[in-house]
C-alpha positions in Angstrom: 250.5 229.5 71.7 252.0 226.2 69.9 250.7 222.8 72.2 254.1 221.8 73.6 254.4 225.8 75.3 251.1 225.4 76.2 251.7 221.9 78.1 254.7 223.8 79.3 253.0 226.6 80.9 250.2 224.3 82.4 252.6 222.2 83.7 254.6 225.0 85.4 251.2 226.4 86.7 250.5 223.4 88.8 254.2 223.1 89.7 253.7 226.6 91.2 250.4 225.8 92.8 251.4 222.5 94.6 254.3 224.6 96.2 252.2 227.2 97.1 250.3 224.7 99.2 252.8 222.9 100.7 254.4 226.1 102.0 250.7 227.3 103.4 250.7 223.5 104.7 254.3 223.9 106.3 253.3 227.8 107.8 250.0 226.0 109.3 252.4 223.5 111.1 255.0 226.1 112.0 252.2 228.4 113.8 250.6 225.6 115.9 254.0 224.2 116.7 254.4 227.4 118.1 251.3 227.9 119.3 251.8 224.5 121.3 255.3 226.0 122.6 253.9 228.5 124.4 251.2 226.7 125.9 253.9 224.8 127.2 256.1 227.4 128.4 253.1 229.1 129.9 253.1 229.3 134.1 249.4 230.1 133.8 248.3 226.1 134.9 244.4 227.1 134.9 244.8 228.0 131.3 247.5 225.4 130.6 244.7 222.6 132.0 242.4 224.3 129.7 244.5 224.0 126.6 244.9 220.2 127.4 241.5 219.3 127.2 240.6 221.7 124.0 243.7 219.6 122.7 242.1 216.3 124.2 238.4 217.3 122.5 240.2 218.1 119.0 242.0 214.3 119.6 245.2 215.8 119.4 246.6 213.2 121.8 250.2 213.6 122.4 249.8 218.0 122.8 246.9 216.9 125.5 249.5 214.5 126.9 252.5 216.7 127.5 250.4 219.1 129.0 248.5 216.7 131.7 251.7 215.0 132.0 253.4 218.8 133.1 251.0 218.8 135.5 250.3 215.4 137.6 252.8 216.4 140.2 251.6 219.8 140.6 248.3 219.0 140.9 248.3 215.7 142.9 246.2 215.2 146.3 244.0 218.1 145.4 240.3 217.9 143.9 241.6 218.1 140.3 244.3 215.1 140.6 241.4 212.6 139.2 240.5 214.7 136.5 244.2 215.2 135.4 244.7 211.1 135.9 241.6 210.3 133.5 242.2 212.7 130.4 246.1 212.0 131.2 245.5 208.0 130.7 242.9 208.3 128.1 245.5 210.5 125.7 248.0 208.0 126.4 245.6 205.0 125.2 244.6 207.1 122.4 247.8 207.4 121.4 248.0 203.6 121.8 250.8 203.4 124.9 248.7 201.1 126.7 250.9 200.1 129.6 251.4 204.1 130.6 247.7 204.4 130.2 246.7 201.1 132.5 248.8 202.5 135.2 247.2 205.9 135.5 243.8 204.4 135.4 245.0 201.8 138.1 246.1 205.0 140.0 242.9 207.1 139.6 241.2 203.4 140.6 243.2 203.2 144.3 243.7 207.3 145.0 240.0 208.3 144.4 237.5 204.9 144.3 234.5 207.4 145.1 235.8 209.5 141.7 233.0 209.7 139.1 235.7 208.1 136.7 236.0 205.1 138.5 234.2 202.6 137.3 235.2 203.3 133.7 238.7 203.4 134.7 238.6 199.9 136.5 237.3 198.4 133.0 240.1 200.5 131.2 242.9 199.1 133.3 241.8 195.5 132.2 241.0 196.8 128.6 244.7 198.5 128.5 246.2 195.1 130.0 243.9 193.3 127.4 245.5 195.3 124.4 248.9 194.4 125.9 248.4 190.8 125.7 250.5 189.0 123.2 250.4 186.1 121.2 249.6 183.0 122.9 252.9 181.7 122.5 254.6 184.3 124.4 254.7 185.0 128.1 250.9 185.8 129.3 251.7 188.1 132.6 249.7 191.1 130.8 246.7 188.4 129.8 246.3 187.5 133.5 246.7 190.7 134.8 243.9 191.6 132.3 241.1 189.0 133.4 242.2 189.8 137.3 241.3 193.5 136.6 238.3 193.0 134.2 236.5 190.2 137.0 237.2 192.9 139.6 235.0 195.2 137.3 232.4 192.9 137.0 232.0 192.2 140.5 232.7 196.0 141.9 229.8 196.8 139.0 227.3 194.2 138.4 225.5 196.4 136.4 228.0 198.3 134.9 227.7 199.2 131.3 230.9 197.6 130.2 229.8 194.2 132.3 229.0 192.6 128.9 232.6 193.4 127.1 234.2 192.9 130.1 233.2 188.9 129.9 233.6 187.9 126.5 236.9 189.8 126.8 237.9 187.5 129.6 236.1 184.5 128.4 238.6 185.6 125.2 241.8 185.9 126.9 241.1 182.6 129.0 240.7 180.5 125.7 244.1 182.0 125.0 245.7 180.5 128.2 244.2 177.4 127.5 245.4 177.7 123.9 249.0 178.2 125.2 248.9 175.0 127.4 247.1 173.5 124.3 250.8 174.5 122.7 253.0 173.4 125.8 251.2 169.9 125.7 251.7 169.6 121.8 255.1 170.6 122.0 255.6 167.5 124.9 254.0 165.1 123.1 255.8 166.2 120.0 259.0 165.7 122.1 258.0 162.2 123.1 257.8 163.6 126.4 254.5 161.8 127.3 254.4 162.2 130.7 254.5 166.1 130.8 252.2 165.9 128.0 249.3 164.3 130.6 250.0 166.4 133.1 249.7 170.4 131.1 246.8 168.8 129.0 244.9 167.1 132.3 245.5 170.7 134.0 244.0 173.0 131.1 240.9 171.0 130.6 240.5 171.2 135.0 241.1 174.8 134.9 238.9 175.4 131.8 236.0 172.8 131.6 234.1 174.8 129.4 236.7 176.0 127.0 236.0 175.5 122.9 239.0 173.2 122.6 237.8 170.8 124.9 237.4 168.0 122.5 240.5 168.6 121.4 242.4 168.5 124.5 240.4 165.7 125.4 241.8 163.8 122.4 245.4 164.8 122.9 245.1 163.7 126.7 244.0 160.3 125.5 246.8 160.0 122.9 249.6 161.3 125.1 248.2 158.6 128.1 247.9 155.6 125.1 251.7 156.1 124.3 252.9 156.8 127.6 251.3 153.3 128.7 252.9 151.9 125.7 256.5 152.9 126.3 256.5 152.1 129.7 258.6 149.9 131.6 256.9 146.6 132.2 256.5 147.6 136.4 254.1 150.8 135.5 252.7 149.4 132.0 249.6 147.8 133.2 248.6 150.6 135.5 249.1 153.5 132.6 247.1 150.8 130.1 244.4 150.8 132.7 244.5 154.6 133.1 244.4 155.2 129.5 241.4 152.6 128.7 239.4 155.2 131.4 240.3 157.8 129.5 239.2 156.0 126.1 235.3 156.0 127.9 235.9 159.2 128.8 236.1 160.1 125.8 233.6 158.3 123.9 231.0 159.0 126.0 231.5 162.7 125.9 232.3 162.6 122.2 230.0 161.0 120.0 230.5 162.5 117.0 233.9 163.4 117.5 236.4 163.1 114.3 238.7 161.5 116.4 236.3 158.7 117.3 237.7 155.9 115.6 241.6 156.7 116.3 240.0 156.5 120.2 238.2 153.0 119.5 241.0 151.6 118.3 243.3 152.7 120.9 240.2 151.1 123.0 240.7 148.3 121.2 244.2 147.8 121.5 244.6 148.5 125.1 241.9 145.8 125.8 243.8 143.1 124.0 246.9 143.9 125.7 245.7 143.6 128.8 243.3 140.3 128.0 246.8 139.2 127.2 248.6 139.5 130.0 246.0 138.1 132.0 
């Protein structure tokens, strides 16, 4: 056999051998899609429940889904119902639809709170609201409703196993909110809108003392107070000076070694000559 009917042949071998497998692959899909479809149809619930966990144990998510999901009606108020909630929610947050899976382990939480799912559940509805939780920038409703339901957890189960995740989670999302009135004061101050800047900067550090942006904060609050003094009216001037030069000890004293020590002396430094000054 010359080479080019040989490379021919080989090459019409394999052609024939990949097709081979991707009809095999298709008939494997085409009998457990129908397989699936008549679990589904079935009116047989004891052995429709049964299917839905086999298909929850081989993580086949969405098949155990739709088949708990058939079934939550059917089998609610009866000694089941929390057993259908749990494997319902945890296929949904398998299959990453977090918000359907928060509300079924908030449910299960509220309809059975002696159910031996329900301490796991209370963490998963944070955890769910936790996965939901956007970029700082954008609206934080799921971020809150995530450190409401994760402290719940940690005070309904002190010694839960999840107590651990469950507060560097929320010590996590906090920093967030701070980091998003970190944003609203920079975006004030970069306005010129001094004023507002004090007030969302003064409120994040009282709300989060302990927060890992503190310094930084701290330094913005200073800035936005020097140059809301300095564009005062003259009738409010020497009270905003006065208020800022507290905020320049403030500063100092907590700061040491801060980077932004010198801007802060010299804003010291300035404020005091203004006000020798006018004296």
């Amino acid at each position: 056999m010359r080479a080019h009917e040989k490379n021919t042949y080989l090459c019409n071998m394999l052609k024939n051998i990949y097709i081979s497998f991707c009809v095999g692959v298709w008939l494997l899909a085409a009998a457990g899609c129908s397989d699936f479809t008549k679990v589904q149809k079935s009116t047989d619930y004891e052995y429709k429940y049964k299917k839905a966990l086999e298909y929850y144990e081989a993580k086949q998510y969405s098949h155990a889904a739709d088949l708990l999901g058939s079934m939550i009606a059917l089998y609610r108020g009866t000694s089941r119902a929390d057993d259908i909630y749990y494997f319902y929610a945890r296929s949904q947050f398998e299959e990453q639809f977090y918000k359907e899976a928060g509300q079924y382990f908030l449910m299960l939480v509220r309809e059975f709170p002696m159910s031996d799912y329900s301490e796991e559940s209370q963490f998963m509805v944070g955890y769910c609201a936790y996965k939901e939780s956007p970029n700082a920038r954008l609206d934080q409703s799921a971020t809150n409703h995530a450190i409401d339901a994760l402290v719940l957890y940690v005070n309904l189960y002190p010694d839960g196993v999840k107590v651990e995740e469950a507060n560097k989670l929320v010590a996590e999302m906090r920093d967030k909110l701070v980091y998003k009135s970190f944003l609203n004061g920079k975006l004030y101050y970069d306005m010129g809108n001094y004023r507002a800047a004090t007030i969302a900067l003064a409120n994040s550090l009282k709300a989060y003392p302990d927060t890992k942006y503190r310094e930084q904060l701290s330094f913005w609050l200073l800035d936005a107070k020097y140059n809301l003094a300095v564009y005062s009216t003259p009738d409010k001037k020497e009270l905003r000076m006065n208020d800022a030069l507290d905020e320049t000890y403030s500063f100092l004293d907590e700061f040491t070694e801060s980077k932004h020590r010198r801007d802060a002396e010299k804003f010291q430094q300035n404020i005091i000559k203004f006000l020798n000054y006018e004296k």
